[in-house]
N, C-alpha and C positions, 0 to 999 in steps of 0.2 A: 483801348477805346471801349467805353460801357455803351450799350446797346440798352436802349429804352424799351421796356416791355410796352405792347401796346393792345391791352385786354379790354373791354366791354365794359359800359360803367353800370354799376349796380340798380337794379332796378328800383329802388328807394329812388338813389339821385335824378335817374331818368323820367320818375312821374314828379316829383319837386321843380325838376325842369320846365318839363309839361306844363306844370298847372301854372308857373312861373311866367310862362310863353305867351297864356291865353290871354291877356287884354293886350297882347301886339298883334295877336293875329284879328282881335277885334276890328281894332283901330283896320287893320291891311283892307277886312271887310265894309269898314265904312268906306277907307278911301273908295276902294272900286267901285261902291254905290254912289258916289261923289262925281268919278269919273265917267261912268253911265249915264247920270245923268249930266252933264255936261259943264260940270263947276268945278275947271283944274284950278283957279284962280287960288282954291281955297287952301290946297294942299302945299305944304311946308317939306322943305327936304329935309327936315328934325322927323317930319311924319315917316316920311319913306323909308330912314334909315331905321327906324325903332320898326315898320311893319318887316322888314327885309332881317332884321335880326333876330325877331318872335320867328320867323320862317325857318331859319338857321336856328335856335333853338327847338322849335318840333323836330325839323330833320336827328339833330342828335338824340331828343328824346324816343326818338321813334326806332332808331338803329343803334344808340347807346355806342356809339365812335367816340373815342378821343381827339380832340385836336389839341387838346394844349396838354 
């Protein structure tokens, strides 16, 4: 049985990630401006799943983990 090494990804890929991430965590910041002020009507679950996966994207860029 091979055993998968599970090392830190390089910090090239992890600021590419980064910068890759920022117009979903934009959008996460609009929603909650959205939802502050009181217009959930407007928010799509397309929305949520793109702000919820720019999230998860910063998290790895920020700790440079593997998951896949």
């Amino acid at each position: 049985m091979l055993l998968k090494e599970k090392g830190k990804l390089s910090l090239t890929v992890r600021i590419i990630v980064g910068l890759l991430a920022l117009p979903s965590l934009l959008l996460a910041f609009m929603l909650i401006s959205e939802a502050i002020n009181g217009r959930y009507d407007g928010i799509g679950i397309f929305e949520l799943v793109y702000s919820v996966v720019g999230f998860f994207a910063i998290y790895i860029a920020l700790t440079g983990k593997k998951f896949f």
